[in-house]
C-alpha positions as CSV (number, residue, x, y, z in Angstrom):
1,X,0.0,0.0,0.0
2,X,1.5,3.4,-0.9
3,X,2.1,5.8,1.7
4,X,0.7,9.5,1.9
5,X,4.3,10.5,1.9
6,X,4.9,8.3,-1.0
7,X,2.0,9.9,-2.7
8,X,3.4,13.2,-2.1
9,X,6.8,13.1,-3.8
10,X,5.3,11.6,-7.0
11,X,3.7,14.9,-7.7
12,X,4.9,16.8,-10.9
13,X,6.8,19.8,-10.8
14,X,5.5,21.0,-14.2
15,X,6.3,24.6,-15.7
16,X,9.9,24.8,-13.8
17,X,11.8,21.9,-15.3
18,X,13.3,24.2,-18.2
19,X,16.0,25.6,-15.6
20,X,19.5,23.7,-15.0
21,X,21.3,23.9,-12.1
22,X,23.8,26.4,-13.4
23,X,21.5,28.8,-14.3
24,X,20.0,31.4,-11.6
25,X,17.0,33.1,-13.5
26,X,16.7,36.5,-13.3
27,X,12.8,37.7,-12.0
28,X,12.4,38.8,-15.5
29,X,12.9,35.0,-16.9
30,X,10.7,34.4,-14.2
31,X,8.0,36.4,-15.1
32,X,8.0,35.0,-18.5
33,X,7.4,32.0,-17.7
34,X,4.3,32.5,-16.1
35,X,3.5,35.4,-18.8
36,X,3.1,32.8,-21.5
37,X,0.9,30.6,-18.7
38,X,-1.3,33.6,-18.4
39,X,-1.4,34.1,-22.4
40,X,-2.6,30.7,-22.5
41,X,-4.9,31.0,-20.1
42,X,-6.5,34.8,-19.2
43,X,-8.8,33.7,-17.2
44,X,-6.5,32.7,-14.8
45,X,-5.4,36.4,-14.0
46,X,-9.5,36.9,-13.5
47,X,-10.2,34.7,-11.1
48,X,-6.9,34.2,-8.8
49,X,-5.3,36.9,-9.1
50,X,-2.3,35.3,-9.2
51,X,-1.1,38.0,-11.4
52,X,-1.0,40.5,-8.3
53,X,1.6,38.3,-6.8
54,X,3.9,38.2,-10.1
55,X,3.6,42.0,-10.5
56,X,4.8,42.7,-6.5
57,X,7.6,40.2,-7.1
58,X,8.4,41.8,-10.6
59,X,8.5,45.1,-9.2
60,X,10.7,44.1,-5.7
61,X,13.2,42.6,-7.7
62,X,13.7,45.3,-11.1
63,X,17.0,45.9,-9.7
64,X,20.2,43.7,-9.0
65,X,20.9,43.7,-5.4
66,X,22.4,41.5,-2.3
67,X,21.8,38.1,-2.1
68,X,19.4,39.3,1.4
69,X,17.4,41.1,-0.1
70,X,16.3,38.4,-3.4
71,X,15.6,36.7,-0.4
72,X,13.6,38.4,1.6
73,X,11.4,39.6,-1.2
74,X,11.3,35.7,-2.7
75,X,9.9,35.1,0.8
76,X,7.1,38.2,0.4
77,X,6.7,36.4,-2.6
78,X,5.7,33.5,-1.6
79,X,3.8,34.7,1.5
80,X,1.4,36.7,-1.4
81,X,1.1,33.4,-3.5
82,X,0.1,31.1,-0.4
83,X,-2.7,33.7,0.5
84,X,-4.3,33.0,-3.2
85,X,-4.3,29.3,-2.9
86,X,-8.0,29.5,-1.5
87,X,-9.1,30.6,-5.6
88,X,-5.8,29.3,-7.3
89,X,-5.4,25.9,-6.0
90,X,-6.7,24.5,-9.4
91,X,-4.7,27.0,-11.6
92,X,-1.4,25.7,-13.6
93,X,-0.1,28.9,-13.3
94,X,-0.5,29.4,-9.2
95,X,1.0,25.7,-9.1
96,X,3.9,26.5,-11.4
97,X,5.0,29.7,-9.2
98,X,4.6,27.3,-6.3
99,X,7.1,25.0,-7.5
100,X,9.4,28.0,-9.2
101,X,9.8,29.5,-5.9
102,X,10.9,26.4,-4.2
103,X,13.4,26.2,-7.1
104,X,14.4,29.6,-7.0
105,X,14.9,29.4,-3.0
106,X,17.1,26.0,-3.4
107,X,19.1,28.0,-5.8
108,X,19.5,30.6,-4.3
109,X,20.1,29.5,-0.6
110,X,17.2,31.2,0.9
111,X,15.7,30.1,4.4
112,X,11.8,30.1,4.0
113,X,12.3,31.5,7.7
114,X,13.4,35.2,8.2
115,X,12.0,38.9,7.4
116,X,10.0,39.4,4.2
117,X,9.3,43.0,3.3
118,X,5.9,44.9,1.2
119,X,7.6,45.0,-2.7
120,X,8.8,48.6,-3.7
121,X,5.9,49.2,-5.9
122,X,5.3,51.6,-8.3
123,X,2.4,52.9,-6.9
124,X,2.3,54.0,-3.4
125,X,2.5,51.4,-0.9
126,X,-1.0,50.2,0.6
127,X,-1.4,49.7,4.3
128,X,-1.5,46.0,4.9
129,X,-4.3,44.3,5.2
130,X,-5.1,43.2,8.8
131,X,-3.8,40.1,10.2
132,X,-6.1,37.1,10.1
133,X,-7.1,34.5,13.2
134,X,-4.9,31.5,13.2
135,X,-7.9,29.5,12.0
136,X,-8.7,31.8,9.1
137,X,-9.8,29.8,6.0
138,X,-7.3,31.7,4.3
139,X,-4.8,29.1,6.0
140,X,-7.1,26.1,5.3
141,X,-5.4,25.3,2.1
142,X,-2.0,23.8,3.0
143,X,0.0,21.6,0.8
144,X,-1.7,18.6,-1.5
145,X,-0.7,16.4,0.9
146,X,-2.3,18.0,3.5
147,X,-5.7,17.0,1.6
148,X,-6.3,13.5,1.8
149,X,-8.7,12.6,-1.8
150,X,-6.3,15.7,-3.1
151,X,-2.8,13.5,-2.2
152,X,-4.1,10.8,-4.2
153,X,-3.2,9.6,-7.4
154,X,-4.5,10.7,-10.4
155,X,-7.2,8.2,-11.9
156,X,-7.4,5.7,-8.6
157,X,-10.9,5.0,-7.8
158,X,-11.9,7.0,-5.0
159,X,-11.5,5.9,-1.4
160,X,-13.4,3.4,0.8
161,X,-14.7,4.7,4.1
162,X,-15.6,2.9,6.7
163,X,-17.2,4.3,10.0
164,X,-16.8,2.9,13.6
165,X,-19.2,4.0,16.5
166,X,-19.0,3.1,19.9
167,X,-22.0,4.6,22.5
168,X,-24.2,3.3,25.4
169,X,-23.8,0.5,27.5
170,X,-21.5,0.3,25.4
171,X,-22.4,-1.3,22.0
172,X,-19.5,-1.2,19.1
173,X,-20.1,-0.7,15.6
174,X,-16.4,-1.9,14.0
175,X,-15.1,-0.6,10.9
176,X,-16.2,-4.0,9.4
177,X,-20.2,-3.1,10.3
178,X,-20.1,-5.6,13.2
179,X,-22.6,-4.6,15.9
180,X,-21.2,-5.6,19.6
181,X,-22.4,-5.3,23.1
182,X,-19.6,-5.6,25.2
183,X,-18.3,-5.1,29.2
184,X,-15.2,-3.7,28.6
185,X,-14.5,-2.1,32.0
186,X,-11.6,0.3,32.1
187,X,-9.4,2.1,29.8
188,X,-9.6,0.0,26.2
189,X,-8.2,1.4,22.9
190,X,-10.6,1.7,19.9
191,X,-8.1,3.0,17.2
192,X,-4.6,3.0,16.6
193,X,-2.5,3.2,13.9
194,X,0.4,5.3,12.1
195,X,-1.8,8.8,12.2
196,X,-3.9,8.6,15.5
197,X,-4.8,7.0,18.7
198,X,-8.3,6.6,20.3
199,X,-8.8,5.4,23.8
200,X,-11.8,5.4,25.7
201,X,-12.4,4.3,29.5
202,X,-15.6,3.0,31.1
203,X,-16.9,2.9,34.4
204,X,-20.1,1.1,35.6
205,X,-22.9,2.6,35.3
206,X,-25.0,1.3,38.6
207,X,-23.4,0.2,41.1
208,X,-22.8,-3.7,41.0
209,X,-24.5,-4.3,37.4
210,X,-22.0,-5.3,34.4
211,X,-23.3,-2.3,33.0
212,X,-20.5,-0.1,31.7
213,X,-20.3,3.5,29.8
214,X,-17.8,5.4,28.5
215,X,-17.0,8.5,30.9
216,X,-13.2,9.3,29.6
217,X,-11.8,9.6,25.7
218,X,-8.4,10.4,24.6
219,X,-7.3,11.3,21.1
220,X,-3.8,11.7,20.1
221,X,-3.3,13.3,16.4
222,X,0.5,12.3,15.3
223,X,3.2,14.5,13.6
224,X,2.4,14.7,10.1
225,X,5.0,16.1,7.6
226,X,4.1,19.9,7.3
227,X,0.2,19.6,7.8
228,X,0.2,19.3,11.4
229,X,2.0,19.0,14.9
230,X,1.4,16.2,17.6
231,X,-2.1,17.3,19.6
232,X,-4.0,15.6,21.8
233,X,-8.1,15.8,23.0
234,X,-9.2,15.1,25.9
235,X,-13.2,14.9,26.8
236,X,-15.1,13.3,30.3
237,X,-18.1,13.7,32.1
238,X,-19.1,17.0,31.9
239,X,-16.1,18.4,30.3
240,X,-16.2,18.1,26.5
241,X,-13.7,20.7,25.5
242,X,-14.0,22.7,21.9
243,X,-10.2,22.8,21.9
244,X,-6.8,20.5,22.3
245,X,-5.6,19.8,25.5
246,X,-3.0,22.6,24.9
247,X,-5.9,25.5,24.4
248,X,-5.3,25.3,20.2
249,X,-8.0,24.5,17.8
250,X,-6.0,23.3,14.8
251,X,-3.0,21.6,14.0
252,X,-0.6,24.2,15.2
253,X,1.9,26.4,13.3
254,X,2.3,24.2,10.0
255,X,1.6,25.2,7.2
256,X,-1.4,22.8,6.9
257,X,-2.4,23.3,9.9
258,X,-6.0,24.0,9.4
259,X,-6.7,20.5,7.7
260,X,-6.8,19.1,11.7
261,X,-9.8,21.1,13.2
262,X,-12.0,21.2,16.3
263,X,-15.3,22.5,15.5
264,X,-18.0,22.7,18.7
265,X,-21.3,22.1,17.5
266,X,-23.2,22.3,20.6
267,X,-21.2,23.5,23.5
268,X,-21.1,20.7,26.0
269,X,-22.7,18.6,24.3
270,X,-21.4,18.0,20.3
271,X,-17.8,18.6,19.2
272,X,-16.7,17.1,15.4
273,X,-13.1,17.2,14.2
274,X,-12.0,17.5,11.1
275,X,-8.9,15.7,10.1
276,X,-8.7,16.4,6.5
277,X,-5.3,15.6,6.1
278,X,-6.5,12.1,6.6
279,X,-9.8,12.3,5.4
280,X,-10.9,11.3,8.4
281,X,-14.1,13.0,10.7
282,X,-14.5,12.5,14.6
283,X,-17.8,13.0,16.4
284,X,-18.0,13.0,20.4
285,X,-21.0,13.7,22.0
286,X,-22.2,14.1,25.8
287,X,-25.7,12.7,26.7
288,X,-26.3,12.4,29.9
289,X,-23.1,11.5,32.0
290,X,-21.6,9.5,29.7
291,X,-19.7,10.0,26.3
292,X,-20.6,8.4,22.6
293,X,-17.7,7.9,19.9
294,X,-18.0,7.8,16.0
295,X,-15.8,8.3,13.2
296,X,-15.6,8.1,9.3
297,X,-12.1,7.0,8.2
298,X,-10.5,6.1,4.9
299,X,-10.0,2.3,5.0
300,X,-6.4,3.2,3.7
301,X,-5.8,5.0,6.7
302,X,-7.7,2.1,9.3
303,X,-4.8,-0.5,7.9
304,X,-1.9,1.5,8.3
305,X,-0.7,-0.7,11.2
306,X,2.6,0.2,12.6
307,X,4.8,-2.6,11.8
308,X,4.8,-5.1,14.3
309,X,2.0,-3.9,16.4
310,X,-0.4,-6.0,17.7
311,X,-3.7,-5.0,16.2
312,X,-5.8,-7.7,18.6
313,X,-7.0,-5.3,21.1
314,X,-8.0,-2.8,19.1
315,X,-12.1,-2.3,19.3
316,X,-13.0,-0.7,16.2
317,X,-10.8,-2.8,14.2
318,X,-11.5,-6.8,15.5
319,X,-14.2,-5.9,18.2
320,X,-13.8,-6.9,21.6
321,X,-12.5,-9.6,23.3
322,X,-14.6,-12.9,22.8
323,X,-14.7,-12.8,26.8
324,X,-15.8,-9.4,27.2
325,X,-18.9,-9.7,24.6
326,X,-22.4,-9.6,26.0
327,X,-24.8,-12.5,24.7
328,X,-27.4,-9.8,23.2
329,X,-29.7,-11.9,21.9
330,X,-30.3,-14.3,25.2
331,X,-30.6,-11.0,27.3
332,X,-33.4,-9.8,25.2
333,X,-35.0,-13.0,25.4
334,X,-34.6,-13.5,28.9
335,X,-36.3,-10.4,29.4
336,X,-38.8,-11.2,27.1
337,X,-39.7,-14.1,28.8
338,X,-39.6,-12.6,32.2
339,X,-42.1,-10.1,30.7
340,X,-44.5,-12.8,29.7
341,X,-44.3,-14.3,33.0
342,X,-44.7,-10.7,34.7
343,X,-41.3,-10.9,36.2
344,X,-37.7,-10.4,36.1
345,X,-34.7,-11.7,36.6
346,X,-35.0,-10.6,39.8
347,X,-38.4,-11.6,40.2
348,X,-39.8,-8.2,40.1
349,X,-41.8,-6.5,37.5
350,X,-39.8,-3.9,36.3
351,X,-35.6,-3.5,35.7
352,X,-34.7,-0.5,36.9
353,X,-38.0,1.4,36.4
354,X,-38.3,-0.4,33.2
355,X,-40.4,-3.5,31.8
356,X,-39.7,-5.2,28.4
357,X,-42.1,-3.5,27.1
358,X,-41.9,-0.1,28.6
359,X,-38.6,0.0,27.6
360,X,-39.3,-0.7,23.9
361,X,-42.0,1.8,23.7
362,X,-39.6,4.5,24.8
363,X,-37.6,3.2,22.5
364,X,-39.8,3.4,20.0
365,X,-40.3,7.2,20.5
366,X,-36.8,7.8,18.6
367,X,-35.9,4.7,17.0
368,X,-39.0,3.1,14.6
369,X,-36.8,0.9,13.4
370,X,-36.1,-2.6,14.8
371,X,-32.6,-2.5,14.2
372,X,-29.6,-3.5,16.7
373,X,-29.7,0.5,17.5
374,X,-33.3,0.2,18.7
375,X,-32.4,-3.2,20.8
376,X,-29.8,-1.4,22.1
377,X,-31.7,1.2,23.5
378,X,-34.0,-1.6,24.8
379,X,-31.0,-3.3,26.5
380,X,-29.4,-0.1,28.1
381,X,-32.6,1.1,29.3
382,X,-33.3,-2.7,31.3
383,X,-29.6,-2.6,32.1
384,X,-29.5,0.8,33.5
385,X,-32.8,2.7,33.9
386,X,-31.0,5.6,32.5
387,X,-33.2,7.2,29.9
388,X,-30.9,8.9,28.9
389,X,-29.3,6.6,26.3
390,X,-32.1,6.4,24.5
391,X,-30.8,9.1,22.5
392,X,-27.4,7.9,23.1
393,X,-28.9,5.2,20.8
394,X,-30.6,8.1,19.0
395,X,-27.3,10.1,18.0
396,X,-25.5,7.3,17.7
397,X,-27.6,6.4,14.4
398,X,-27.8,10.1,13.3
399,X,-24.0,10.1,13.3
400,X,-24.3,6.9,11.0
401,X,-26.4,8.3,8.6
402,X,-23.7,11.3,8.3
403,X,-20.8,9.4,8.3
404,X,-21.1,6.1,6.9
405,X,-20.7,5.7,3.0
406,X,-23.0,3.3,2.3
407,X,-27.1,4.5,3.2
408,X,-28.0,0.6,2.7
409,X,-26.1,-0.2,5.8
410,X,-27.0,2.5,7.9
411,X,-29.8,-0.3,9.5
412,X,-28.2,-3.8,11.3
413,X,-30.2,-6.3,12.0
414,X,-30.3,-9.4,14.2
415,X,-29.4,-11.2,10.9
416,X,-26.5,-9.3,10.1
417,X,-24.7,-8.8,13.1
418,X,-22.7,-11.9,13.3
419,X,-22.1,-12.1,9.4
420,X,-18.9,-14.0,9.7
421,X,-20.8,-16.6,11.4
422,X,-22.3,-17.7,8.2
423,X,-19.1,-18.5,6.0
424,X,-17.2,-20.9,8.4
425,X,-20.5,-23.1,8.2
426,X,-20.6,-22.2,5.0
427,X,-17.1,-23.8,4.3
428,X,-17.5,-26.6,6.9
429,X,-20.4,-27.9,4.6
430,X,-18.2,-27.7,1.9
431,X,-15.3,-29.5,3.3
432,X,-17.5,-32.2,4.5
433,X,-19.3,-32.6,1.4
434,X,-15.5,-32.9,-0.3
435,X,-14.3,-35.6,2.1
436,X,-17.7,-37.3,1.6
437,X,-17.0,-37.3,-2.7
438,X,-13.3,-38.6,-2.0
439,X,-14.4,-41.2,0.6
440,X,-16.7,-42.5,-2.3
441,X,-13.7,-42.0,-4.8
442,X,-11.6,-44.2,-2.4
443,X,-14.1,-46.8,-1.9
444,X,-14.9,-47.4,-5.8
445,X,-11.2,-47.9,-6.5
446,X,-10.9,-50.5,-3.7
447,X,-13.7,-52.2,-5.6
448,X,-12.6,-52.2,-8.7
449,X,-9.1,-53.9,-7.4
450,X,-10.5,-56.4,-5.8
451,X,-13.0,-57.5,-8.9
């Protein structure tokens, strides 16, 4: 599988290749270069006005001077060409003075750190505009391989996402659409692989029930090339933060840094962030006390296991531990049961403040469906008497419908939860039925020796 950084260095540098080494164009052979791009194409001048930019630089560097100063205004240069990428990220032109001022700095020697100065226009100086917030959209646009479906090759197909939730009491959705109901008490990692790291921690949710919820999750963004720094986000119980542990809302002082993004949707209550650089979107919610997980992620990005890590415990990628899964189904009809017989387990009539079918008309309310959500909802309400996670169940499935590619598996049902159940009886027949036709092979040829 090719990497993102693999990706990135496959990118053509078209436009700039016509200088050698041993020449050091002047700003003049500079600007006609991108002349003849802007004779070819007019429009371009229209609509990015990247021509702004060329004109500044043209006028900066009209006279021979030190080394500094070609410098300095190669740096204004650039700084004037990375504020049009928002309109010119599609032109050839504002691509081709991207790559010809990385040329002309290697040649050159020029640090892309260090003063930059306003061009000695023609025209009287303008005051400069005002300086923007760090999350500005102006510095959304980083590098092509800050853009995840942008990095990729040209003509691939496009990629495969795959969603993973994780909510309530708690049930797991895995990036495979296997639906879960598991114990899992204590600090358990959902994700992890070369680009992030998702742990979550659950506590139990009455005291002395195997009921569990999720009241602590950790999120650690990785170092990636120039898009973005290491940061970390950290919600609980009644704290769900609109920012990184260190106070930031984006990745930091790189120049993508915008493509990693907390967003707060409700305060308290919704926060989503945006990891374009990935392709990847994270949704944390608060309802009630306890905390619900989802994410849409590129399935490039899922397997990009570290080598030599163990992938076994991870939740959204294998599911739980066999040990830790909750029989769903035999708890539902337990309760059912216990319901016809006007009883619990406990011999009582209600769980919790709940009956069987109290619970499922509740349910009901916010989930028509008969999926494995709704039976969730059924089961947390039994297991806890907490009403609130019947919209834990409810969010949970409205993150689905936002984040998971395919609207024909937003539903699960009974039927489909277990799908890999299906294949190894499905090959067992098979083997059987092989051993059976050679055991009848066999016994003919004995036959026919003996006659």
């Amino acid at each position: 599988m090719q990497s993102q950084r693999e990706r990135s260095e496959v990118r053509p540098r078209a436009g700039w290749m016509v200088m050698g080494k041993r020449a050091r164009p002047s700003a003049l052979e500079v600007c006609k270069i991108i002349a003849v791009f802007l004779s070819l194409f007019p429009s371009v001048s229209l609509q990015c006005k990247i021509l702004k930019c060329n004109s500044e630089f043209w006028a900066s560097t009209s006279t021979t001077g030190p080394e500094e100063e070609f410098c300095t205004a190669l740096r204004a240069y650039n700084s004037c060409v990375r504020r049009t990428a928002r309109t010119c990220r599609g032109d050839l032109a504002y691509h081709s003075a991207q790559h010809g001022i990385e040329d002309l700095m290697s040649q050159h020697n020029c640090s892309k750190e260090g003063p930059t100065s306003q061009p000695r226009a023609r025209t009287p100086a303008q005051p400069p505009p005002p300086q923007l917030p760090p999350d500005s959209q102006e510095r959304s646009d980083g590098p092509e391989v800050c853009h995840y479906e942008r990095s990729l090759p040209r003509h691939t197909a496009p990629p495969n996402y795959t969603h993973c939730g994780f909510f309530g009491d708690p049930h797991l959705r895995t990036f495979g659409d296997d639906f879960q109901t598991c114990k899992v008490e204590g600090a358990w990692p959902l994700i992890h692989n070369k680009y992030l790291s998702v742990q979550v921690t659950n506590t139990p949710v009455v005291p002395g029930s195997p009921a569990t919820a999720t009241s602590k999750l950790t999120i650690i963004f990785k170092n990636f090339q120039e898009c973005v720094d290491q940061k970390m986000y950290h919600a609980e119980t009644d704290e769900l933060p609109a920012a990184f542990a260190d106070g930031s809302k984006n990745g930091g002082d790189r120049h993508g840094a915008n493509t990693l993004r907390v967003v707060e949707k409700v305060p308290g209550q919704h926060v989503e962030i945006q990891a374009r650089y990935i392709g990847t979107t994270i949704v944390v919610r608060q309802v009630g006390r306890y905390l619900t997980f989802a994410v849409r992620m590129p399935e490039e990005v899922v397997n990009s296991v570290e080598e030599g890590d163990n992938q076994d415990l991870y939740l959204c990628l294998h599911g739980c531990p066999a040990n830790q899964r909750i029989d769903f189904r035999t708890f539902r009809a337990r309760a059912a049961d216990a319901h016809g017989l006007g009883r619990t387990r406990s011999g009582t009539t209600q769980a919790h403040g709940f009956t069987y079918q109290s619970a499922k008309a509740k349910c009901k309310e916010r989930l028509p469906v008969e999926d494995l959500y709704f039976q969730s909802c059924v089961f947390d309400l039994l297991s806890s008497g907490d009403i609130n996670f019947t919209m834990a169940a409810y969010y949970a499935f409205e993150d689905v419908k936002m984040l998971h590619s395919n609207s024909n598996r937003y539903h699960i049902f009974e039927k489909d939860a277990f799908p890999g159940n299906a294949a190894p009886r499905g090959k067992d027949l098979l083997s059987l039925l092989l051993l059976n036709c050679l055991a009848v092979l066999l016994w003919i040829e004995c036959c026919a020796v003996h006659l």
